[in-house]
Every structure is written in structure tokens, then in C-alpha cells.
LUMTIDREN-150019 format. One record per residue (C-alpha): residue in three letters; x, y, z; residue number from 0. Coordinates in steps of 0.001 Angstrom, whole numbers, plus 500000, padded with zeros to 6 digits. Each point is the difference from the previous one (the first is absolute). Layout:
{r ALA, {X, Y, Z}, NUM} ...
end
This chain:
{r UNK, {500000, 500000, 500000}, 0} {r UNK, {501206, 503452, 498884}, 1} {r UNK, {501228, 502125, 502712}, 2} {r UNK, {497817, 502743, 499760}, 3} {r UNK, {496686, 497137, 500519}, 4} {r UNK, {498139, 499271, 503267}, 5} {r UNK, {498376, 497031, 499619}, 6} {r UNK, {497031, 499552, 502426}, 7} {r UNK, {499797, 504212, 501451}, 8} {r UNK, {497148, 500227, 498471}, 9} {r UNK, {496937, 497457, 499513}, 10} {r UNK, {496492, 499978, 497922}, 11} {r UNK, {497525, 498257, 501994}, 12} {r UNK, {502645, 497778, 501917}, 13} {r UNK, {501916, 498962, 497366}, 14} {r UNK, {503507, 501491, 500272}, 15} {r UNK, {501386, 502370, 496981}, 16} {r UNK, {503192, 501516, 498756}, 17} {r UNK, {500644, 503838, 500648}, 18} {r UNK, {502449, 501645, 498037}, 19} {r UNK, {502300, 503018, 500856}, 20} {r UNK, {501707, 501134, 503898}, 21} {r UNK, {498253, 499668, 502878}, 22} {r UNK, {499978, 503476, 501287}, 23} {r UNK, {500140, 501113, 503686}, 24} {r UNK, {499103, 503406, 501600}, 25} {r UNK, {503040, 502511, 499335}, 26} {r UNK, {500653, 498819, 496731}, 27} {r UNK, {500709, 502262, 497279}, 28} {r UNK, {496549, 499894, 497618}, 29} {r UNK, {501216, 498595, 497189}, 30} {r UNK, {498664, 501590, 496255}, 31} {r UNK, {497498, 498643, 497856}, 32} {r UNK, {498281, 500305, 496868}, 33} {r UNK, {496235, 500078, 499565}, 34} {r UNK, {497098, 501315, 497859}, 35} {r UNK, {497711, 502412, 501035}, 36} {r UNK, {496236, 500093, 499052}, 37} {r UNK, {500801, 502462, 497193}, 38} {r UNK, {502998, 497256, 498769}, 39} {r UNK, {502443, 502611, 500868}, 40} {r UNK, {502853, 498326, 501781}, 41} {r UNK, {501318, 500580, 504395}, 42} {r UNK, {502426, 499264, 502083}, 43} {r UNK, {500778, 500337, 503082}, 44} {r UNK, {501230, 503499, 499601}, 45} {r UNK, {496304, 501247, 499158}, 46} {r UNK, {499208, 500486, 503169}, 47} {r UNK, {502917, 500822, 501297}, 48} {r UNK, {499745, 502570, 503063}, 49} {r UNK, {497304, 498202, 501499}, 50} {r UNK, {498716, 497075, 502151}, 51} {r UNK, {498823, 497312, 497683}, 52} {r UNK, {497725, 496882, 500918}, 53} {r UNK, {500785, 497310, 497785}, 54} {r UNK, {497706, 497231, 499804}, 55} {r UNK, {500800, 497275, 497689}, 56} {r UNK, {497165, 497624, 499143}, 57} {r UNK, {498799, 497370, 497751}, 58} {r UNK, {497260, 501064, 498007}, 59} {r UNK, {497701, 503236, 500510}, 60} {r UNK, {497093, 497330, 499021}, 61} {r UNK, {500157, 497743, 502568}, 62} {r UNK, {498073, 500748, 503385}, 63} {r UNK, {502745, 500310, 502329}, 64} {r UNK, {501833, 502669, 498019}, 65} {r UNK, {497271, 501629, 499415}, 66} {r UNK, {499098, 500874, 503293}, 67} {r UNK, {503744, 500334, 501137}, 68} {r UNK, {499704, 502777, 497665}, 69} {r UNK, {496431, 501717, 500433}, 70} {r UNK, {501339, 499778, 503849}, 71} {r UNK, {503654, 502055, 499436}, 72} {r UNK, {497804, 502149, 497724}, 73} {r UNK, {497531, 500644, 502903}, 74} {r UNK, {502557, 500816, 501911}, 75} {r UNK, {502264, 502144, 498198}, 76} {r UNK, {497705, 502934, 500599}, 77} {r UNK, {502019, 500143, 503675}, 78} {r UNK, {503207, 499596, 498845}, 79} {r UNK, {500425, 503296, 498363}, 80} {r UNK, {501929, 501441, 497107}, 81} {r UNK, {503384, 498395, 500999}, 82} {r UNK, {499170, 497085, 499341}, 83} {r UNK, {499231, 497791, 496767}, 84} {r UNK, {498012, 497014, 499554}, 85} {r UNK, {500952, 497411, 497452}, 86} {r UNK, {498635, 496715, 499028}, 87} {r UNK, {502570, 498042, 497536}, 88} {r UNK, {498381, 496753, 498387}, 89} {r UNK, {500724, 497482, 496621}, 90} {r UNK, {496604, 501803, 498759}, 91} {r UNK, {500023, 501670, 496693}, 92} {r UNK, {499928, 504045, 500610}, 93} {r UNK, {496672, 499611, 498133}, 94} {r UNK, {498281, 497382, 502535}, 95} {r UNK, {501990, 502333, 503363}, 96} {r UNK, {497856, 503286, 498201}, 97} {r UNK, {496667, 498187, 499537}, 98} {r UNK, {500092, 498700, 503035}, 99} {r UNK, {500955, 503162, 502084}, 100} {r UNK, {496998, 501428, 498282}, 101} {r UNK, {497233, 497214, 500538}, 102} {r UNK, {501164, 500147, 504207}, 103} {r UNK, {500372, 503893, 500357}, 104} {r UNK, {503721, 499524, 500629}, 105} {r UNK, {501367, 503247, 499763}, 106} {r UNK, {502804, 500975, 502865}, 107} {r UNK, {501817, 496324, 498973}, 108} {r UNK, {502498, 500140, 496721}, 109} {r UNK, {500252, 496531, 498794}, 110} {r UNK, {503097, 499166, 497598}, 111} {r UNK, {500295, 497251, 497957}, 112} {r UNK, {503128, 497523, 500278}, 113} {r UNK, {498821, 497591, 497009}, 114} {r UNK, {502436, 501460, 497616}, 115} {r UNK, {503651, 499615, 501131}, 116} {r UNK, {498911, 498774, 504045}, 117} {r UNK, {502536, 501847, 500938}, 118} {r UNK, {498368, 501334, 503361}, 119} {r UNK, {499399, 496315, 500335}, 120} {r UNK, {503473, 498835, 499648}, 121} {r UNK, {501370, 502775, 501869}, 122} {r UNK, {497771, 499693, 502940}, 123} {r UNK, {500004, 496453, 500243}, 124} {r UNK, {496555, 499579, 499346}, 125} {r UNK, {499708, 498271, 496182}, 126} {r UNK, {498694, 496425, 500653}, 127} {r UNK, {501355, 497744, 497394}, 128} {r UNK, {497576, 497600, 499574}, 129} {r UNK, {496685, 502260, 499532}, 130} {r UNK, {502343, 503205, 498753}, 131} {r UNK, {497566, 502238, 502670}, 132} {r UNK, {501439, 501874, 502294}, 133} {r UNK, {499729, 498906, 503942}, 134} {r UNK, {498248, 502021, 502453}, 135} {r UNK, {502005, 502436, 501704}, 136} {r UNK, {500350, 503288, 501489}, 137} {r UNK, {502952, 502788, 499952}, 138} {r UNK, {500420, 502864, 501604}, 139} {r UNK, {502098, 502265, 498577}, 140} {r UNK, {501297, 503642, 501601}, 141} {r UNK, {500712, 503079, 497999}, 142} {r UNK, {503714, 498727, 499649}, 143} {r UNK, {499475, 496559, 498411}, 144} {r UNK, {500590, 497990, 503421}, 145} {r UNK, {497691, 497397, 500894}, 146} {r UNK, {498222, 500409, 503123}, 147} {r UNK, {497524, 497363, 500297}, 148} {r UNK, {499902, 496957, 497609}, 149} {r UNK, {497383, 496481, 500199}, 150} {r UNK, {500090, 497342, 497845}, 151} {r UNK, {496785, 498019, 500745}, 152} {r UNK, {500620, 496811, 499191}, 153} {r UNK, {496638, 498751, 499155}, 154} {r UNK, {498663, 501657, 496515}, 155} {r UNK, {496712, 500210, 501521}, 156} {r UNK, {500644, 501509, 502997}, 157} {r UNK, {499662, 503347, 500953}, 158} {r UNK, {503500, 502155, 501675}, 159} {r UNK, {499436, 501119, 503564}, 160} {r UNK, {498208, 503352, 498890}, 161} {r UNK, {500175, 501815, 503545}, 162} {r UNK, {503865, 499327, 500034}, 163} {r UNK, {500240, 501662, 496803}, 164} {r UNK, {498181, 502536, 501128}, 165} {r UNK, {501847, 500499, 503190}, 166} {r UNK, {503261, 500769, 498325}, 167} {r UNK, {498300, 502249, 497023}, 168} {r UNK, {499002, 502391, 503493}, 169} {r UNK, {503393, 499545, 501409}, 170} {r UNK, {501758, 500935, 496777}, 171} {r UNK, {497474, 503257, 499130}, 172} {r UNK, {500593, 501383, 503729}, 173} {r UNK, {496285, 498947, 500441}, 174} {r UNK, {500798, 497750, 503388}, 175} 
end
């Protein structure tokens, strides 16, 4: 097995999968990343630099978990304030991330799309060989690309531990 593969850090209803890429640790460096926007114009990291930035990696925006992971961080990014940005990266095509932010009022959540080069995925340890989704996980990013709060969950169905998440979004925006 390739260096670079964790075999069994991530499963699909029990059955153990391969995650590809680092397995990164609070006060890491963020690394960069490629990804498509909704308009098919391409980010990086460097986007939204000089800001906090919630990254949550899932699956698919179509399946029911993800979805309300997301309606949820949309909900409540109306307390986080302007420091802070809200991204959803996902394998979905920029097409499928737009219709679907419009059909569920999703509008304080930027979802990206990895499916092109996976590069977030790779980079962030979160590409999943077998199904080529990404695993669900949450970074926390500061204003000077450090990592301040990163979960892998290990199930793809499971939801992260929202209030933890939350928790260090207040301590990071002065809000505790």
C-alpha cells in the first residue's frame, strides 16, 4: 500500500475504506487546493485568505446527512459574523452544488467542487479510493492558514460533533 493510503480511517456502513492524502492534526500548516466554484471559476486556499474558514468536506450534497450538515452550518453562520467563511467541498459537479444550494435556501454556505483534479481531497486526506467521494470532515482554518480544529469522522454517515465545532469557531472570533 502506497504511503500516502490509510486503509480502514474511514468506513461506509462498516465496511472499512482507503483514504488518501496526510492525516492532518491541529497546528498544521493548511495545505492549498484546487476547486471549482458554482460559477466554474477556479479557488484555492488563498481565496479566502485573511479570514477564518470552516471547511467541511463531504460526500455528496444529495445524500441526507450532508444535506443537513450543511442547512445546519448555514443556519448557523448568521452568528459567526463577517470573519468568517463557510465552505462545503464535495465530488459534486458545480452544477448539482448550485441547484442544490438553491432548492434548500442555502445561502451563507459556499460549496466547491473537488471532482476535477481532488486536489482538496488529496491534500486534506480526505479522497476515499474506493468510492472517489470525499470523507466527512471538518477544518478549521485561522486567518493565517494554521489549522485550529480538524475531525475526521470516520463513519461516512455520521455526523462531526457540531457543538465542538462550534465551540472553537467562538473561541477563534473572540466570541467566548
Amino acid at each position: 500500500m502506497p504511503e500516502n493510503e490509510r486503509h480502514g480511517d474511514v468506513t461506509f456502513k462498516g465496511q472499512a475504506l482507503t483514504a488518501i492524502g496526510p492525516l492532518l492534526k491541529a497546528g498544521d500548516k493548511a495545505p492549498d487546493f484546487k476547486v471549482l466554484n458554482n460559477a466554474l471559476e477556479e479557488e484555492t486556499l488563498a481565496t479566502t485568505r485573511s479570514k477564518i474558514r470552516l471547511i467541511a468536506s463531504v460526500p455528496s450534497l444529495d445524500t441526507p446527512v450532508c444535506d443537513m450538515e450543511t442547512r445546519m452550518f448555514n443556519k448557523e453562520a448568521v452568528s459567526f459574523g463577517s470573519d468568517v467563511e463557510v465552505l462545503t467541498i464535495s465530488m459534486d459537479l458545480p452544477f448539482a452544488q448550485k441547484r442544490w444550494c438553491a432548492a434548500a435556501g442555502v445561502d451563507r454556505v459556499r460549496t466547491l467542487s473537488d471532482h476535477r483534479e481532488a486536489s482538496f481531497g488529496k491534500n486534506y486526506g480526505v479522497l476515499v479510493k474506493e468510492l472517489r467521494l470525499l470523507q466527512r470532515a471538518i477544518f478549521l482554518v485561522d486567518r493565517d492558514d494554521i489549522i485550529r480544529y480538524v475531525e475526521y469522522v470516520r463513519e461516512i454517515g455520521q455526523e462531526p460533533n457540531y457543538e465542538a465545532v462550534l465551540q472553537q469557531i467562538k473561541h477563534l472570533t473572540g466570541a467566548l
